[in-house]
N, C-alpha and C positions, 0 to 999 in steps of 0.2 A: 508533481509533488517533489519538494528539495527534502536534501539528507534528514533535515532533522524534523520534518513532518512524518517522514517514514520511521525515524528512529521513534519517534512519539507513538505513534501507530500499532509498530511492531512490540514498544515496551507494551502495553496495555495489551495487547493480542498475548504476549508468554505469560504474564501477570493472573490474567483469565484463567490460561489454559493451568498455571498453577496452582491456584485456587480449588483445580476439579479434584489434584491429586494423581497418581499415577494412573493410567489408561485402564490398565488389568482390575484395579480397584471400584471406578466409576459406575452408578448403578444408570439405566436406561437416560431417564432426566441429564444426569451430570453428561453422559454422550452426547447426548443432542446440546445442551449449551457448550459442549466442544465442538461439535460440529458446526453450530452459529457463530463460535469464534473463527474458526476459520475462514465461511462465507462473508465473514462482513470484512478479515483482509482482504480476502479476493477480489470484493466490491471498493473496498479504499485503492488496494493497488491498481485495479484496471486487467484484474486478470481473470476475472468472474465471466462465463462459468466456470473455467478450470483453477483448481484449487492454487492457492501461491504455494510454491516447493515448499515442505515441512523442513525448513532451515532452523536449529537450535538456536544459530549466531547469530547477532545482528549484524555485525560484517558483514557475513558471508551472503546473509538473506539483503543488504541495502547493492550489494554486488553487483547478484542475481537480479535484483529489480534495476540496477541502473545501467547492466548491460543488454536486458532482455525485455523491458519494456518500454514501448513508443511513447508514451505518457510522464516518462521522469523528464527531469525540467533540463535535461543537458542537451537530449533530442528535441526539443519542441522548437518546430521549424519557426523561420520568421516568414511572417505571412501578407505579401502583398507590398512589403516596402515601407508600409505605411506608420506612422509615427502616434504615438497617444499624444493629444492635446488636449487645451480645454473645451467646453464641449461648441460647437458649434464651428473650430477651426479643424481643418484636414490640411495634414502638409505629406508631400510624398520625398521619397529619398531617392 
C-alpha cells in the first residue's frame, strides 16, 4: 500500500473512532464498533492479528507502517527479473 492509500485508510479508521466519542463515554455496542475499527486496520495494513499501534498521527502512524511493515510498497521486493507485458509476451532482464 503507498502513502496515500494509508493516509486514506487511517483518515477513515480516526473518523470512525470519532464518531464513538471519547472511550470513558462509549456504551458496550459503540466498544465493539471500536474494536472493529481497529481490526479492519490491522487487516488493511497487514498486521492482523496484532492490533496496528494506537498512533493519534498520521505521520507518525504512515512512519510506523512504512518502517515496520514488509507489505509497504518501498520494501516489495522485485521478483524474479521478470517484466509485465502484454499478455502472452515474457521478457526477462
Amino acid at each position: 500500500m503507498d502513502e496515500a492509500q494509508f493516509r486514506a485508510f487511517f483518515a477513515a479508521y480516526q473518523a470512525e473512532l470519532d464518531e464513538l466519542g471519547p472511550v470513558a463515554d462509549r456504551n458496550d455496542w459503540q466498544l465493539k464498533q471500536g474494536f472493529a475499527a481497529a481490526r479492519r486496520l490491522a487487516v488493511l495494513t497487514g498486521t492482523h492479528p496484532q492490533a496496528f499501534p494506537n498512533l493519534g498521527d498520521p505521520d507518525d502512524a504512515w512512519d510506523w507502517y512504512r518502517e515496520n511493515n514488509p507489505y509497504a510498497t518501498a520494501r516489495l521486493p522485485r521478483r524474479h527479473g521478470w517484466r509485465l507485458m502484454p499478455p502472452g509476451d515474457v521478457a526477462t532482464d
